[in-house]
Wavefront OBJ file of the C-alpha trace (Angstrom):
o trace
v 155.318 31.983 182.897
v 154.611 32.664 186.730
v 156.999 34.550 189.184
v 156.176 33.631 192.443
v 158.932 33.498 195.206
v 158.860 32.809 199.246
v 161.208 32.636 201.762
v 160.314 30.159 204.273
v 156.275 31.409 204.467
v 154.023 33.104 202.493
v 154.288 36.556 202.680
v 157.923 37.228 202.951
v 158.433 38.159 199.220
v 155.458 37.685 196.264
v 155.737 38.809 192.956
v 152.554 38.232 191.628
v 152.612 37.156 187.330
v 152.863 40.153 185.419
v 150.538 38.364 182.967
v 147.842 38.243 185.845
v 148.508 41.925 186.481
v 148.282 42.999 182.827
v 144.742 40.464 182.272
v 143.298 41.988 185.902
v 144.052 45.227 184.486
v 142.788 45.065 180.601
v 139.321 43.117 181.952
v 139.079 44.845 184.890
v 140.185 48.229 185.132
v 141.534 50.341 188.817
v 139.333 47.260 190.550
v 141.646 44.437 188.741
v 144.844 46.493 189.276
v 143.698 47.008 193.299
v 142.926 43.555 193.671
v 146.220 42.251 191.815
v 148.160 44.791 194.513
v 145.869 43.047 197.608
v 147.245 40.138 196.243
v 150.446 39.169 198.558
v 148.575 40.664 201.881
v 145.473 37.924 201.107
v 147.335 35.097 200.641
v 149.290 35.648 203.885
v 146.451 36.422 205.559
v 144.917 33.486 204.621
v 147.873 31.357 204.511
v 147.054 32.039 208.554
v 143.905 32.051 209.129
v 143.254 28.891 207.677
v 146.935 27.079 208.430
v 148.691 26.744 204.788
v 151.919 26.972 204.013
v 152.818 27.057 199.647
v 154.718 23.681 197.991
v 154.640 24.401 194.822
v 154.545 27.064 191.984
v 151.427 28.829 191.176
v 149.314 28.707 188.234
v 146.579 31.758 187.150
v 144.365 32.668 184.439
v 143.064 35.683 183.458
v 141.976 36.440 187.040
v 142.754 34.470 189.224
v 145.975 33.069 191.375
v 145.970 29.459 192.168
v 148.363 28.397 194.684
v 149.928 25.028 195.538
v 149.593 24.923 199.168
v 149.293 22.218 202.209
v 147.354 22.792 205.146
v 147.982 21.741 208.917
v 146.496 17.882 208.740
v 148.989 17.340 205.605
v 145.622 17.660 203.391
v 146.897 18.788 199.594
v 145.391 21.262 198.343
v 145.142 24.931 195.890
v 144.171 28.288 197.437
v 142.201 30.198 194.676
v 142.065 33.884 194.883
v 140.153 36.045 191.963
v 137.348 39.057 191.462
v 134.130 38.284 192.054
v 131.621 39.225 189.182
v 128.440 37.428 187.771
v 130.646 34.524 185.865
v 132.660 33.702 189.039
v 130.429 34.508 192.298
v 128.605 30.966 191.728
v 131.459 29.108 191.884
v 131.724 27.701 195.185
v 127.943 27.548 195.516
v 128.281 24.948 192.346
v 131.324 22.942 193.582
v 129.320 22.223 197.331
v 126.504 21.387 195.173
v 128.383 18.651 193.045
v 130.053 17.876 196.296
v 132.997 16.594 194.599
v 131.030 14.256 192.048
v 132.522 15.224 188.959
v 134.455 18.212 189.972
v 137.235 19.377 192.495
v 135.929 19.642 196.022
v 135.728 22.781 197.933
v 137.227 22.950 200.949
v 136.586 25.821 202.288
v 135.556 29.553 201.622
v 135.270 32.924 202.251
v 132.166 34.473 201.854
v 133.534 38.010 201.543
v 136.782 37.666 199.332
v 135.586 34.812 197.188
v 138.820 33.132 198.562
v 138.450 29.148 197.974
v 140.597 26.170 198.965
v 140.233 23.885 196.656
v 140.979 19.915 196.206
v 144.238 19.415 194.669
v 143.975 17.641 191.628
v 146.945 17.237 188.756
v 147.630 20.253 186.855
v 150.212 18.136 184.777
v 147.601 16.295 183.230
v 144.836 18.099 181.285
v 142.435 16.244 179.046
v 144.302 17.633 176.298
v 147.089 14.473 176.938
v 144.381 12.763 175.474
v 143.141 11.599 172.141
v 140.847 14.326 170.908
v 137.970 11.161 170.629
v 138.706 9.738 173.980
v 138.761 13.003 175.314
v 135.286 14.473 174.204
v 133.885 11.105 175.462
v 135.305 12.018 178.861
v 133.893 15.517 178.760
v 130.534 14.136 177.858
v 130.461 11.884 180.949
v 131.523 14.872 182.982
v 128.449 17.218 181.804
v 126.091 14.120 182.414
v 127.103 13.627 185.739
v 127.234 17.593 186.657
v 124.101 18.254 184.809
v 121.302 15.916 186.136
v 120.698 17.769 189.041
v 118.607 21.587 189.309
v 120.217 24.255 189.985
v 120.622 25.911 193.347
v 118.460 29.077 193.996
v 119.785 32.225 192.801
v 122.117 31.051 190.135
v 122.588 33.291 186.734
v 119.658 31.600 184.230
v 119.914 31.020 181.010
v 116.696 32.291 179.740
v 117.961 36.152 180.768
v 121.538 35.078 178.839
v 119.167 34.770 176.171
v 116.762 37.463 176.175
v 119.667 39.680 176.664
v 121.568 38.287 173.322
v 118.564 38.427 171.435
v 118.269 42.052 172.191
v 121.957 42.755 171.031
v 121.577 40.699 168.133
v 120.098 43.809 165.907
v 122.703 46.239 167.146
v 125.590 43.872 166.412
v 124.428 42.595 162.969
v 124.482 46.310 161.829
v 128.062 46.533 163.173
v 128.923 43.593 160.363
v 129.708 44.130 156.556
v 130.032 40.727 155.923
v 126.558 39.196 154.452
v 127.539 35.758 155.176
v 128.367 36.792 158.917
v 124.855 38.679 159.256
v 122.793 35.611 158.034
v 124.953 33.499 160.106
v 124.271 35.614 163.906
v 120.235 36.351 162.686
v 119.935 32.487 162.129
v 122.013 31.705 165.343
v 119.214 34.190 166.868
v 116.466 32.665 164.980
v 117.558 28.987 166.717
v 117.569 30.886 170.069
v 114.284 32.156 169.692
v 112.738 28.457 169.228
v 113.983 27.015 172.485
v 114.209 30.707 174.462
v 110.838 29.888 176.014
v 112.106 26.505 177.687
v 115.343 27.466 178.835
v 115.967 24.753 181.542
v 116.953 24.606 185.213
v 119.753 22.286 185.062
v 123.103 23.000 186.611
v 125.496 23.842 183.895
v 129.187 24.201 183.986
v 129.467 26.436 181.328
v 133.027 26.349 180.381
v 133.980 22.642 180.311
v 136.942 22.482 177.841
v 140.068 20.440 177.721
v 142.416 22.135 179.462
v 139.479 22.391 182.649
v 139.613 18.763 183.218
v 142.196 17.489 185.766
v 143.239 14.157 186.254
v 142.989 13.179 189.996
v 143.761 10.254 192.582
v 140.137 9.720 193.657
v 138.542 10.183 190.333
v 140.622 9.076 186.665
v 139.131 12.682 185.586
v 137.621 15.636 187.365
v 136.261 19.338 186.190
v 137.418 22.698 187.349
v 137.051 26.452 186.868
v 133.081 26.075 186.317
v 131.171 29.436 185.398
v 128.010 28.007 186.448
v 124.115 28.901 185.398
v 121.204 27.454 185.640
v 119.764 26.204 181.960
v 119.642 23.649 179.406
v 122.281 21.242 178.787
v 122.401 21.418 175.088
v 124.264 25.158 176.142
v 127.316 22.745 177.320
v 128.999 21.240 173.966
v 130.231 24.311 172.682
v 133.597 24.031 174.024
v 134.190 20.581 173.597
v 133.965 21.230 169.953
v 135.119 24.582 169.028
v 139.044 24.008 171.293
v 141.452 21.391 169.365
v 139.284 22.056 166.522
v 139.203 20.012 163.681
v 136.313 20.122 161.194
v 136.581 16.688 160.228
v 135.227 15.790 163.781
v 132.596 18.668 164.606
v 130.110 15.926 163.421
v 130.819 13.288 165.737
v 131.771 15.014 168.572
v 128.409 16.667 168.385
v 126.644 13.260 168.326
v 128.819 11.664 170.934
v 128.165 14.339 173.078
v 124.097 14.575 172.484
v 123.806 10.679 173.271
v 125.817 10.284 176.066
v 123.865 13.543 177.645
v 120.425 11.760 175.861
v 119.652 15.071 174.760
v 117.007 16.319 172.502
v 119.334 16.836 168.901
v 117.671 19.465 167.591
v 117.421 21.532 171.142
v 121.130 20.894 171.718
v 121.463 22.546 167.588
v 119.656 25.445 168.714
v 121.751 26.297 172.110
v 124.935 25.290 170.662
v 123.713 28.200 168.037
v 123.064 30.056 170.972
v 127.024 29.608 172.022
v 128.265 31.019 168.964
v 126.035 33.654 169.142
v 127.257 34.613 172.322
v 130.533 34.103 171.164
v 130.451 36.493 168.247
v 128.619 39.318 170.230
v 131.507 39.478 172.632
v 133.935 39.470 169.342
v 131.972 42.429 167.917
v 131.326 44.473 171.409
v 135.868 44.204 171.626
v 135.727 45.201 167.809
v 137.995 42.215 167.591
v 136.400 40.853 164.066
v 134.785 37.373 164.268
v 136.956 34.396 165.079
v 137.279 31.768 162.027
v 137.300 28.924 164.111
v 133.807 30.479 165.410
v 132.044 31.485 162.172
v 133.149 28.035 160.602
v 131.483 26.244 163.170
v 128.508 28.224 163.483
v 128.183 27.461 159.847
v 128.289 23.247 160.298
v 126.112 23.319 162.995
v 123.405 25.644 161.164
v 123.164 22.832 157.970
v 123.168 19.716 160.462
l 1 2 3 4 5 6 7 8 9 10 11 12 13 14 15 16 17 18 19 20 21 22 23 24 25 26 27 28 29 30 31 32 33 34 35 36 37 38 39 40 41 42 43 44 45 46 47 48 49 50 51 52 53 54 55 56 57 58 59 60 61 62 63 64 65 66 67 68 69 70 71 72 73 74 75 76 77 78 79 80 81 82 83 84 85 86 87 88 89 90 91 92 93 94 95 96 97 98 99 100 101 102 103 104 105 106 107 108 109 110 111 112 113 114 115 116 117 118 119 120 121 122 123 124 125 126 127 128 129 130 131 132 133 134 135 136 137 138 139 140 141 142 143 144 145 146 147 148 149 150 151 152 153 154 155 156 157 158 159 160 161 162 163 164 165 166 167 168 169 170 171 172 173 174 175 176 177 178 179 180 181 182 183 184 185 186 187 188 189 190 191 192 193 194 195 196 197 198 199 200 201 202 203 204 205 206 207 208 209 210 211 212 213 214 215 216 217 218 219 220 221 222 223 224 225 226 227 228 229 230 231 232 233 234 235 236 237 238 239 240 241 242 243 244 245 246 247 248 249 250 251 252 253 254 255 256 257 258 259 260 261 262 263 264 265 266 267 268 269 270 271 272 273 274 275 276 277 278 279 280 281 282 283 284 285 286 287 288 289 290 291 292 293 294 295 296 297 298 299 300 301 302 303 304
C-alpha cells in the first residue's frame, strides 16, 4: 500500500503513496497536490529540527502521512503531517487537552504546518481484532473518559453543525426521488430540531471508530485521529454502530453505548439522527446516491 524509501536519513529519497497523492488531490484540489509535493522537504526538515530519524514504514489516510520515527532520547514515536482545514486544525488543541487520558499524547507541534509528533501506539492492533461486543464496550469507555470535560475555547460547535444542516436539509431533500429517503432526512431534521437549542459544550471526538483505536503499552486501548467539536455526546455513537455493521446488533450497541456514557436516550436518538443526516447530505452534495448501510440505520434508529 505505501512506498516510502530512505537511505540512511530522511530526505535522501521519498516517494510519497500515490494513494495519498490521488486522495490530497480529489479532496483538495492544486492546495492537496502542493502540499503532497512539500511533502519530502517537511519531513526532512523536521526530521532536523526536532532530532528524528524514520524506523519503520509509514501509514496515511486520506490526508495525512504518518511516519514511524525515533527521536534523540530513544522516545518512540509517529510524525504526522496533513492540511489543515476546520475538521483537522483542532487536533492538537484536543490531544493537550486529554493530555494523554484516553488518547495518544502529543508531543510536540508546529503551530504553522500543523506538523505533530505523536505517541507511538500499535498500529498492528486496531479495535477491529476484537469481538464486535467487546469492542463497542471499549469505545464507549473511551467517549466517557474523553467527553466529561468542556471544550477548549474556540473549538468548531455543534449547534452551527446543526443550524447549517438544517438549512441544507430543504435543498437536498428536493435533490431525492426516493419518498422513503425524503421522509427519512426531514425526520432526521425534525429530531435535530428538538435538541438544536441545547447543543452541548462537551469535548467530542467525533470520529471514534474501530480502526481509530490503538492498542498501547501504557493504556490496554487508546484513541487517535480525533476531529474534535465542542457539543453533545449523544453526536458520538454514530460510528461505533454504522462500521462492522450488523443489524442484528444496532440495538444493543446503541444501549451499551447510552449507559455507559449515562446519557439521556432519547437526546442521544435525536443526534445520532443528526449523524445520518450529516451523513446523507455529504452523499447527496458528491451526487454519490445514499449509502445502504446509512439509510438502513437511519431507519432503526427513527422507530426506537
Amino acid at each position: 500500500m505505501d512506498r516510502f524509501t530512505h537511505a540512511g536519513r530522511v530526505g535522501r529519497v521519498i516517494d510519497i503513496p500515490e494513494e495519498l497523492v490521488e486522495t490530497l488531490t480529489e479532496f483538495n484540489g492544486e492546495e492537496g497536490g502542493a502540499f503532497a509535493a512539500a511533502l519530502p522537504g517537511r519531513v526532512e526538515e523536521f526530521a532536523a529540527r526536532w532530532g528524528l530519524r524514520p524506523d519503520g514504514r509509514p501509514m496515511h489516510g486520506m490526508c495525512a502521512l504518518v511516519l514511524p520515527v525515533t527521536a534523540d532520547d530513544g522516545t518512540p514515536a509517529v510524525l504526522k503531517l496533513q492540511l489543515v482545514d476546520e475538521e483537522t486544525e483542532g487536533e492538537p488543541v484536543a490531544l493537550r487537552a486529554w493530555g494523554g487520558a484516553g488518547a495518544a499524547r502529543l508531543l510536540r507541534h508546529d503551530e504553522a504546518t500543523g506538523t505533530m509528533l505523536l505517541e507511538r501506539l500499535d498500529h498492528e492492533r486496531q479495535l477491529t481484532t476484537v469481538a464486535s461486543r467487546d469492542a463497542v464496550v471499549v469505545i464507549a469507555d473511551l467517549l466517557s473518559r474523553l467527553t466529561s470535560a468542556p471544550a477548549p475555547p474556540g473549538m468548531r460547535r455543534l449547534g452551527d453543525i446543526a443550524a447549517g444542516m438544517l438549512e441544507e436539509t430543504p435543498r437536498a431533500v428536493r435533490e431525492l426521488s426516493d419518498p422513503a429517503e425524503r421522509r427519512l432526512l426531514e425526520d432526521c431534521a425534525a429530531a435535530v430540531r428538538e435538541v438544536a437549542g441545547e447543543p452541548g459544550d462537551r469535548l467530542l471526538h467525533w470520529d471514534l471508530h474501530y480502526e481509530n483505536v490503538l492498542a498501547a503499552e501504557r493504556e490496554p486501548w487508546l484513541a487517535i485521529d480525533p476531529k474534535p467539536l465542542a457539543g453533545d455526546p449523544g453526536f458520538e455513537l454514530l460510528p461505533a454502530l454504522v462500521n462492522r455493521f450488523d443489524p442484528a446488533e444496532m440495538r444493543w450497541r446503541f444501549d451499551a453505548m447510552t449507559e455507559v456514557l449515562d446519557l439521556d436516550r432519547a437526546r442521544a436518538r435525536a443526534w445520532t439522527l443528526g449523524r445520518v443526516l450529516q451523513n446523507c447530505l455529504w452523499e447527496i452534495e458528491d451526487e454519490c446516491g445514499l449509502e445502504a448501510e446509512q439509510v438502513e440505520l437511519g431507519r432503526m434508529v427513527r422507530g426506537w
